[in-house]
C-alpha positions in Angstrom: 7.8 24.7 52.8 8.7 21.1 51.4 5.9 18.9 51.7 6.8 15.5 53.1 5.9 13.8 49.8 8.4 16.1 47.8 11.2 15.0 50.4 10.0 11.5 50.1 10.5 11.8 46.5 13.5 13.3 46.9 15.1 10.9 49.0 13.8 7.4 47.4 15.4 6.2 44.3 13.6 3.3 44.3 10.1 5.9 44.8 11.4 7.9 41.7 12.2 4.9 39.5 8.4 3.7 39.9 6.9 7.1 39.4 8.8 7.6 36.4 8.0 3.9 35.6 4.2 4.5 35.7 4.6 8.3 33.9 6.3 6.3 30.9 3.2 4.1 30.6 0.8 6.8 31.0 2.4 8.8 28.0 1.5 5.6 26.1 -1.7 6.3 25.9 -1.1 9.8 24.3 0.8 8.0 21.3 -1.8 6.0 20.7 -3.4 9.2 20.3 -1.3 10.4 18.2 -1.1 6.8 15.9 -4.9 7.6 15.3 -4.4 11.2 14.0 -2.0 9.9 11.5 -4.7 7.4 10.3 -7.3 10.2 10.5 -5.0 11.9 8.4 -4.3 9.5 5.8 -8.1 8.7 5.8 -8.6 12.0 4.8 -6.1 11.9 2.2 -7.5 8.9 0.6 -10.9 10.5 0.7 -8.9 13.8 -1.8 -7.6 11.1 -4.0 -11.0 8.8 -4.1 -12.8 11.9 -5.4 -10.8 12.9 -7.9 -9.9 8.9 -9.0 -14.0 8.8 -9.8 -13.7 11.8 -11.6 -11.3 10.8 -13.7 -11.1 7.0 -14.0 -10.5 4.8 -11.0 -7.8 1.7 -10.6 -8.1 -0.2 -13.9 -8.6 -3.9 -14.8 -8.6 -5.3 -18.3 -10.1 -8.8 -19.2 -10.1 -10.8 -22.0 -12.1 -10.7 -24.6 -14.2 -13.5 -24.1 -16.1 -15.1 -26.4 -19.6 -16.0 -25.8 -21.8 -18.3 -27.3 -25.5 -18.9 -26.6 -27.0 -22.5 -26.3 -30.5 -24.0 -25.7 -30.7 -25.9 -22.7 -34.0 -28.4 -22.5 -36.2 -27.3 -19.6 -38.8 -29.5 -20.0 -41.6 -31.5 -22.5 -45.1 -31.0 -22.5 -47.4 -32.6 -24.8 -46.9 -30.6 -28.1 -43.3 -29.5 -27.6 -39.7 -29.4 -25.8 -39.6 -26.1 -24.1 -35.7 -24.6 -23.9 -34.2 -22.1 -21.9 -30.5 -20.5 -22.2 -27.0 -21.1 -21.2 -23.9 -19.3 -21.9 -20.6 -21.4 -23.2 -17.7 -19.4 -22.8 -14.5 -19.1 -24.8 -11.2 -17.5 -23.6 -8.2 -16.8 -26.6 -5.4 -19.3 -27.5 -2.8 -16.4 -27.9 -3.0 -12.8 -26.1 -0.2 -10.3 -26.6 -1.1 -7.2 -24.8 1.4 -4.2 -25.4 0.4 -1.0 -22.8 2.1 2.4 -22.5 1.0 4.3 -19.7 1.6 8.2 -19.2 1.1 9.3 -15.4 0.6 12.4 -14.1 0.6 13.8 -10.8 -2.3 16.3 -9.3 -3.4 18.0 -6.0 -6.3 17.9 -4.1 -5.5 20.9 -2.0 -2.6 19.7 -0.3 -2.3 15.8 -1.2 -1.1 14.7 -4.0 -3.1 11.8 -6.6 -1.4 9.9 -9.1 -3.3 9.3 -12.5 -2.3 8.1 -15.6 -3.5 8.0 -19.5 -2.7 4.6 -21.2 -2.9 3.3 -25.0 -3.6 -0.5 -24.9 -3.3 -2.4 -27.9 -4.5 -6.0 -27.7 -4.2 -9.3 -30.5 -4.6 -12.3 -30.4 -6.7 -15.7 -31.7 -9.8 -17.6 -30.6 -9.3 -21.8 -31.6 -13.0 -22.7 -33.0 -15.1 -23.2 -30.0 -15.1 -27.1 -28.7 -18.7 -27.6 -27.6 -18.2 -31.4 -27.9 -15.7 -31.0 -24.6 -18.7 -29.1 -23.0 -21.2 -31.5 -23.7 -23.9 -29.6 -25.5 -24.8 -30.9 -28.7 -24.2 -29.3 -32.1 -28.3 -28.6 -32.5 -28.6 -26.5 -29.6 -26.0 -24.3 -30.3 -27.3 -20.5 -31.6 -24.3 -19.6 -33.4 -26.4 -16.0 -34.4 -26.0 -14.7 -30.6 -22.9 -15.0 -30.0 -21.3 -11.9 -28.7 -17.6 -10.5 -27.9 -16.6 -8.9 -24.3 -13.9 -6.8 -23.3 -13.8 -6.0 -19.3 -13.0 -2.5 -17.9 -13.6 -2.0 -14.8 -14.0 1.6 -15.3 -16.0 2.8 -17.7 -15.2 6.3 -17.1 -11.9 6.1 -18.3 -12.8 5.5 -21.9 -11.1 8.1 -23.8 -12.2 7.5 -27.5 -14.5 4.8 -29.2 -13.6 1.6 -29.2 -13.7 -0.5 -32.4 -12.4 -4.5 -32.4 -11.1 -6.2 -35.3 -12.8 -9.7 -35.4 -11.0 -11.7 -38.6 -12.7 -9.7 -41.2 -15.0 -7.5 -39.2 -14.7 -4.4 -38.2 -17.2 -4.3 -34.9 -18.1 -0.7 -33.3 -18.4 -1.4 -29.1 -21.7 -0.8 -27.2 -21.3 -0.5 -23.0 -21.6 -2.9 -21.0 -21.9 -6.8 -20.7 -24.6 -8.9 -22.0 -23.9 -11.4 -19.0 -22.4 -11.1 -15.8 -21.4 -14.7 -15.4 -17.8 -13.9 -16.0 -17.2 -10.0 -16.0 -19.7 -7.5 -14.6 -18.5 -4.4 -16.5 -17.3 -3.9 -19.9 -17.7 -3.1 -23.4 -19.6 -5.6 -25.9 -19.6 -6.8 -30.1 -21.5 -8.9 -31.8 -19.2 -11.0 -34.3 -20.6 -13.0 -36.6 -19.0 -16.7 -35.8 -19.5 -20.2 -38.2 -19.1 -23.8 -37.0 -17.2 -24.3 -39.8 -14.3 -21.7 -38.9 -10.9 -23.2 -37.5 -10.2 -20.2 -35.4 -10.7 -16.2 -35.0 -8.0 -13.4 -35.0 -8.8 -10.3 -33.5 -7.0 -6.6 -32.6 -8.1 -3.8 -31.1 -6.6 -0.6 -29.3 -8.0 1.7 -26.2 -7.4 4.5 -25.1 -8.1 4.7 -21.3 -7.6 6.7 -18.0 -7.4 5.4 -14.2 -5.5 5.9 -11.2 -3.0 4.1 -9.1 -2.5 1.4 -11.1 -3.4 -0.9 -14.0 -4.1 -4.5 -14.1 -4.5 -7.4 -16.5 -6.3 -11.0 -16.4 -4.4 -13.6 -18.1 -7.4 -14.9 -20.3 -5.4 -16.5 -23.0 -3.6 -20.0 -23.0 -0.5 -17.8 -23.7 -0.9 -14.1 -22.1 2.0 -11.8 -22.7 1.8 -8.2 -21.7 4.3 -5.2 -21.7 3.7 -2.3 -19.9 6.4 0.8 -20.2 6.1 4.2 -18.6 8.0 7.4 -18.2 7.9 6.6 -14.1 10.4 6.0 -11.9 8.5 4.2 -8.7 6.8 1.4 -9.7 5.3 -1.8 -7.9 4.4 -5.0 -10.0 1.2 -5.9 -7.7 -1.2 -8.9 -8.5 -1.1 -12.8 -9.1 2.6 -12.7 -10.5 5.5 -11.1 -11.0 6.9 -10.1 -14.5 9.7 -12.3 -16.1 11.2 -9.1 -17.3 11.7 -6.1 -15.6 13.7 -2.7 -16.2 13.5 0.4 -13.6 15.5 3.0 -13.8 15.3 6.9 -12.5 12.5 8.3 -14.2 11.3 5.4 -16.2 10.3 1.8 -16.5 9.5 -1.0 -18.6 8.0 -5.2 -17.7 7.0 -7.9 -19.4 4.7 -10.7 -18.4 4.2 -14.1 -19.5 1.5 -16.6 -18.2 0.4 -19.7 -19.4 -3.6 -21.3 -18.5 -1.4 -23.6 -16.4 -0.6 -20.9 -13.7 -4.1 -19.9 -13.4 -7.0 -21.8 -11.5 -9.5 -21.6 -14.6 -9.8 -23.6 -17.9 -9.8 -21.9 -21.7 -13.8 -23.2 -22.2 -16.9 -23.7 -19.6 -20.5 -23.2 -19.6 -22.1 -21.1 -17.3 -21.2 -19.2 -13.9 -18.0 -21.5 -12.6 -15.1 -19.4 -12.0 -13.7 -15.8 -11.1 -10.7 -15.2 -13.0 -10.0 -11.7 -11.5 -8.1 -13.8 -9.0 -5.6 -14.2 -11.2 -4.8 -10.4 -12.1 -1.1 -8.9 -12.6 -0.1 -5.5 -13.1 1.5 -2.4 -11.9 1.2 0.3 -9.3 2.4 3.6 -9.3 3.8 4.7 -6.2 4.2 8.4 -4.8 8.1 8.5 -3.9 7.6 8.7 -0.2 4.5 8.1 1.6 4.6 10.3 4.9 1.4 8.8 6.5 3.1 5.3 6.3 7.0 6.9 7.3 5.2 8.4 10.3 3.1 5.8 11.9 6.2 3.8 11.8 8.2 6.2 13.3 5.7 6.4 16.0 5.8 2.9 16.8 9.4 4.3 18.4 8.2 6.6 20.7 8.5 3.8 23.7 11.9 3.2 22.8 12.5 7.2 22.9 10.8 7.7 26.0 12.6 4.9 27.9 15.9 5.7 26.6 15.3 9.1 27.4 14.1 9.2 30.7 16.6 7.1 31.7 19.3 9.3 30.0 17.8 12.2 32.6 17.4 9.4 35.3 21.3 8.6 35.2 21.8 12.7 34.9 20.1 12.7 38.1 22.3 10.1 39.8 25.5 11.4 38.6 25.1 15.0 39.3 23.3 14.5 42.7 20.0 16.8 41.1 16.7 15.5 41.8 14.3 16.2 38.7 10.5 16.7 39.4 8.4 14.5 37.9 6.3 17.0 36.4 9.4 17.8 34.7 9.6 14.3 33.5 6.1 14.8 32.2 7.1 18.0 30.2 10.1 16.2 28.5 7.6 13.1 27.6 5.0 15.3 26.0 7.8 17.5 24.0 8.8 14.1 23.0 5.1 13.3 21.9 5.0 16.4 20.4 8.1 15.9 17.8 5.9 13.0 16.0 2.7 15.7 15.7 5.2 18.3 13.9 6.3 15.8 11.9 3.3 14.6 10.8 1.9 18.3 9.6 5.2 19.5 8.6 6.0 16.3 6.7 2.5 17.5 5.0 3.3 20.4 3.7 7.1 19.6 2.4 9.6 16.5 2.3 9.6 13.5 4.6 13.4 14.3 4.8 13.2 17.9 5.2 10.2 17.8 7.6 12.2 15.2 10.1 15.1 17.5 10.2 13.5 20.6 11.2 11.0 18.4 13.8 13.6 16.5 15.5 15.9 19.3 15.6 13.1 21.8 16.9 13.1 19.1 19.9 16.4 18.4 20.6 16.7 22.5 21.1 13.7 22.5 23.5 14.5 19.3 26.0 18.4 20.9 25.7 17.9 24.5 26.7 15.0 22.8 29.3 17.8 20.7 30.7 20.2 23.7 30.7 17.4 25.3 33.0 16.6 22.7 35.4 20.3 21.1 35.6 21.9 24.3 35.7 24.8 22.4 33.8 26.0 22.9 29.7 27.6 19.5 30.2 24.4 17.9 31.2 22.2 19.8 28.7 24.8 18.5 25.8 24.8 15.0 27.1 21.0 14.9 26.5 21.4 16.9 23.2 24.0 14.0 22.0 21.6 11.6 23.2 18.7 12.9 21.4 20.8 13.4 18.6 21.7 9.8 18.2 18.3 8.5 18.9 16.7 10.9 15.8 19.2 9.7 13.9 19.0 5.9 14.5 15.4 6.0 13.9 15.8 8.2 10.5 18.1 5.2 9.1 15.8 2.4 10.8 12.7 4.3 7.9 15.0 4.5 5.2 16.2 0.3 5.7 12.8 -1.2 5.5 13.7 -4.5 4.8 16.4 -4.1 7.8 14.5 -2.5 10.2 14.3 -5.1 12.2 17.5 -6.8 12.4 19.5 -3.6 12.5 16.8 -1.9 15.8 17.5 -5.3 17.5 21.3 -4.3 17.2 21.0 -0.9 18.0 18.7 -1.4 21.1 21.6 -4.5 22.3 24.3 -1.9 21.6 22.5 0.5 23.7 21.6 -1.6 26.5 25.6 -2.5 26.4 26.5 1.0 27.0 24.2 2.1 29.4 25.5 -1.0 31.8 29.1 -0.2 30.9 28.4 3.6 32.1 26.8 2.6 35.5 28.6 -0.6 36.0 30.6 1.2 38.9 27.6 2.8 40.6 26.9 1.7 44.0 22.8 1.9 43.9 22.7 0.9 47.8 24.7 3.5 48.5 22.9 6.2 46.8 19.4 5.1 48.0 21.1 4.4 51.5 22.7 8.3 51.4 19.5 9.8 49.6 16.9 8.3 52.1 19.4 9.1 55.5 19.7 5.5 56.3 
């Protein structure tokens, strides 16, 4: 027998519109759900590509060289004698021309893919003779014999080959590491020998380095140009600013960069521990072509808009062809809905973004159709919902490929939607149908 709240369901519109109501915001909390398996997911992938990026050389940043010079500092006077302690004056270059080619190369990690590169770097540039008068420190104090060259990597790993620097004459072999950490914290070091009575330094050097994911430089000269070029098709010029010259085209690229010490927040001289110049790194990313973690949490954020629309796709059904649905029926539709964003999310794993939507939203559309041919009884109704579907799928695969247009062309599409949905019912009598359904 019908239980009374079955033919109260039956026969109240107004009942069934709030039941489906509250079944919509219950299936919200399932998305969530499945919004935190996609991070869990990309967490995981960024743990595969963490371990082999340590392995092999991690994101890399390249400052200066510096030059460093050693000073005594008075401390204090006893008796018999001044007593002296150190400071540290440093020196960045008038002129740094940086030329970097970078060869990627993409491995797996089981199933996830990490992008890591091999790069020859070839610096030169000049030093003007250090200006200790600007600093302040007299010309007695200065220990011109401990002066000492740095080159940051932040990476160490990803040293290839030794590393020799050509300082005006000199030909100086690098040691590891930094002799202070005032200004960069890990690096390579020389010892050159400097003169007060030199006008200015050139220097050259080249390195051979690996990292992963991207490469970036610290303007450090009063005039910094660097060119990167690579045989990769997807980059992203990351950092403080953007190149003045860029070419991308399928398969390769190529960018140049020009600062001046005027578009940085540090000065070419200073004593001591003052500034952190990695603020004003620039460089360059290289990007997987699709990221499916990122393409599926925001095709998640859509599955309100699918449910609604959805629902009330069925809910009209209902109303046109006089067939009450079940809202445990309902429930089942949600959940295959639900469902489409965990297949793509594994699928989408395994093969292309593209590919892996296809096969998950058209695995869906098949399962709510044929259910809809079984609960309707009807082929027009079951195609009606198929077309629906259809159309949703598709608006949401060109809302992720039009990034920068998501937003403006969704608020279109959901206006267009709305629009057709009150054009379709705009001749319904809803107090009639409750009136007839509930035997007033």
């Amino acid at each position: 027998m019908t239980s009374m709240s079955d033919t109260l369901i039956k026969r109240s519109v107004l009942l069934r519109m709030f039941l489906i109501g509250g079944l919509t915001v219950a299936l919200l909390i399932p998305s969530l759900l499945i919004t935190g398996l996609v991070d869990e997911r990309e967490t995981t992938r960024d743990s595969a590509v963490s371990e082999v990026s340590d392995k092999w050389g991690n994101a890399q940043t390249i400052a200066g060289p510096i030059l460093t010079v050693v000073y005594r500092v008075p401390s204090y006077t006893t008796k018999e004698r001044i007593v002296y302690t150190t400071g540290l004056a440093h020196f960045l270059p008038e002129s740094l021309v940086v030329s970097a080619t970078i060869q990627p190369e993409v491995r797996h990690r089981g199933m996830y893919e990490v992008v890591l590169y091999s790069s020859r770097i070839q610096f030169r540039g000049t030093f003007a003779a250090p200006a200790f008068a600007q600093l302040g420190i007299p010309a007695e104090d200065i220990l011109w014999d401990k002066a000492f060259l740095t080159l940051g990597i932040s990476d160490l790993k990803g040293v290839k080959e030794g590393i020799s620097i050509q300082f005006d004459d000199q030909t100086l072999v690098a040691d590891p590491g930094v002799n202070a950490d005032e200004v960069l914290t890990t690096g390579i070091n020389v010892h050159p020998k400097v003169s007060p009575s030199a006008k200015a330094y050139a220097f050259s050097a080249s390195l051979d380095l690996n990292g992963s994911g991207q490469l970036m430089f610290v303007p450090v000269g009063k005039e910094t140009r660097v060119t990167v070029a690579s045989p990769w098709g997807n980059p992203s010029f990351i950092g403080n600013t953007l190149p003045v010259r860029r070419v991308v085209s399928e398969g390769t690229f190529a960018a140049d960069w020009k600062v001046l010490h005027l578009n940085r927040n540090f000065p070419q001289q200073w004593a001591g521990k003052q500034f952190d110049i990695s603020q004003a790194s620039f460089g360059v990313k290289l990007l997987l072509p699709v990221d499916e973690y990122q393409k599926t949490t925001r095709a998640a954020k859509y599955a309100i808009m699918f449910i609604v629309f959805t629902f009330l796709a069925f809910f009209l059904t209902e109303i046109l062809n006089k067939k009450v649905i079940h809202p445990i029926q309902y429930a089942l539709i949600g959940f295959a809905l639900l469902l489409f964003y965990v297949l793509l999310l594994s699928i989408s794993e395994q093969m292309a973004f593209n590919y892996a939507y296809v096969i998950s939203s058209a695995g869906i559309i098949l399962l709510v159709g044929g259910y809809t041919r079984s609960v309707l009884t009807s082929n027009v109704a079951a195609l009606a919902i198929a077309g629906i579907m259809i159309l949703l799928y598709g608006f949401m695969y060109v809302l992720l490929q039009l990034e920068d247009y998501a937003l403006l062309l969704g608020s279109v599409g959901l206006f267009l939607i709305l629009a057709l949905v009150m054009y379709l019912t705009r001749r319904i009598d809803w107090f009639a149908i409750g009136a007839k359904q509930e035997g007033v």
